[in-house]
C-alpha positions in Angstrom: -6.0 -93.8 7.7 -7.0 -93.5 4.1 -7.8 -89.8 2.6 -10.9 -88.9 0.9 -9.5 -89.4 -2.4 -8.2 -92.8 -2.2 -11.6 -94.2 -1.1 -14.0 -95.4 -3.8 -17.6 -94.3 -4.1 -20.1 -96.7 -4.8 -21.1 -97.6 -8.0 -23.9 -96.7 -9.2 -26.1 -99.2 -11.8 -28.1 -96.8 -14.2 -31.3 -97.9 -15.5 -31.8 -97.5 -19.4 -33.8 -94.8 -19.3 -31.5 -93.0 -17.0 -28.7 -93.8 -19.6 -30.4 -92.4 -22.3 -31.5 -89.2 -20.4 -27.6 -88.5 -19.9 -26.8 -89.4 -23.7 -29.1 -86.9 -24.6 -27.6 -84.3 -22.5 -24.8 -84.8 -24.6 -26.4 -85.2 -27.7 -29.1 -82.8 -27.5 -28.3 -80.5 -24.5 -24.7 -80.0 -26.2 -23.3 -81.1 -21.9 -19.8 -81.6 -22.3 -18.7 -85.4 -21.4 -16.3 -84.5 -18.8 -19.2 -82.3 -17.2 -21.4 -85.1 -17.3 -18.8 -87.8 -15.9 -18.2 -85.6 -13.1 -21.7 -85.0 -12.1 -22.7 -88.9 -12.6 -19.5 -89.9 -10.8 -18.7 -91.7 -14.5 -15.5 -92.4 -16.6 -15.5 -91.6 -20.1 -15.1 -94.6 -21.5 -18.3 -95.7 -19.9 -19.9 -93.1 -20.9 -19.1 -93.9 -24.9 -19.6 -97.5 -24.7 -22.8 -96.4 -23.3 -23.2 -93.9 -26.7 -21.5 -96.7 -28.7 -24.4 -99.0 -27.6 -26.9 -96.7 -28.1 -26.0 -96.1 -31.6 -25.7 -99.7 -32.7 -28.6 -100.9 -31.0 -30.8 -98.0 -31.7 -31.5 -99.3 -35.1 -33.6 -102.2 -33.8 -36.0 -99.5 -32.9 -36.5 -99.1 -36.6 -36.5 -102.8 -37.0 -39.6 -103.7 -34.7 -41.2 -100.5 -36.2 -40.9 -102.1 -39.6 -41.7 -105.7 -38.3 -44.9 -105.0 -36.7 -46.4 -102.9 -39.7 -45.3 -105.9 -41.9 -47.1 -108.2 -39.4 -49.6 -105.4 -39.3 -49.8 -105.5 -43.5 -49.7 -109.6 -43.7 -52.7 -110.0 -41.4 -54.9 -107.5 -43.4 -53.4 -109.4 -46.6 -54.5 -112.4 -45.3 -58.5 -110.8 -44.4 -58.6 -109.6 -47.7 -58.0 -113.1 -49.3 -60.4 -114.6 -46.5 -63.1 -112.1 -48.0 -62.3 -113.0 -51.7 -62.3 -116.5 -50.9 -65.4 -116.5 -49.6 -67.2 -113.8 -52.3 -66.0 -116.9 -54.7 -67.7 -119.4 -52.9 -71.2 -117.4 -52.9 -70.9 -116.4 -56.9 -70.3 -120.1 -57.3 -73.0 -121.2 -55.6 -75.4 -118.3 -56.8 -74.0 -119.3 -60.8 -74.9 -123.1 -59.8 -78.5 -121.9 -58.8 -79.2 -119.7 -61.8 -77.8 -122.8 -63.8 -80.5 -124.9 -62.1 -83.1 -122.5 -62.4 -82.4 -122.3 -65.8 -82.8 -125.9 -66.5 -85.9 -125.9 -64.3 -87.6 -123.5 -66.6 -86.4 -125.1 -69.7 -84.1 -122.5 -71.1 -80.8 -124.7 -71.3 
């Protein structure tokens, strides 16, 4: 017969967001790690790959932040040439009808 302790609990797959709500225990909340291991059935060191992870990943938040407002910026770049391109065309055409006008009347 095997004793209580020998037996192995199930282990238990946390989600992200369940990750990062017992990271910030730690990290906010000031929870010891051994506290935390022990109520998430954890061992340390998966606990600070977990941290580890989080810290070297966490900067691609900041990177898609940054990407989408430079996708963000291009696009409106790209309206505002659109718009010039197209004030350029009606000036031209609007300089081509006064020149025409012009002749018309006999002042060029």
């Amino acid at each position: 017969m095997n004793g209580g302790k020998s037996m192995r609990k199930k282990r238990h797959n946390y989600s992200p967001e369940e990750k990062v709500i017992i990271l910030k225990r730690h990290l906010v909340g000031r929870e010891t790690v051994s506290d935390l291991c022990d109520e998430y059935q954890l061992q340390p060191n998966t606990f600070y790959g977990w941290q580890k992870q989080f810290f070297e990943k966490g900067a691609a938040a900041f990177a898609l932040e940054n990407k989408d407002s430079k996708k963000v910026q291009e696009q409106r770049i790209h309206q505002l040439e659109d718009k010039l391109r197209r004030k350029h065309e009606v000036l031209s055409e609007l300089l081509e009808e006064h020149i025409q006008l012009k002749k018309e009347l006999g002042e060029l």
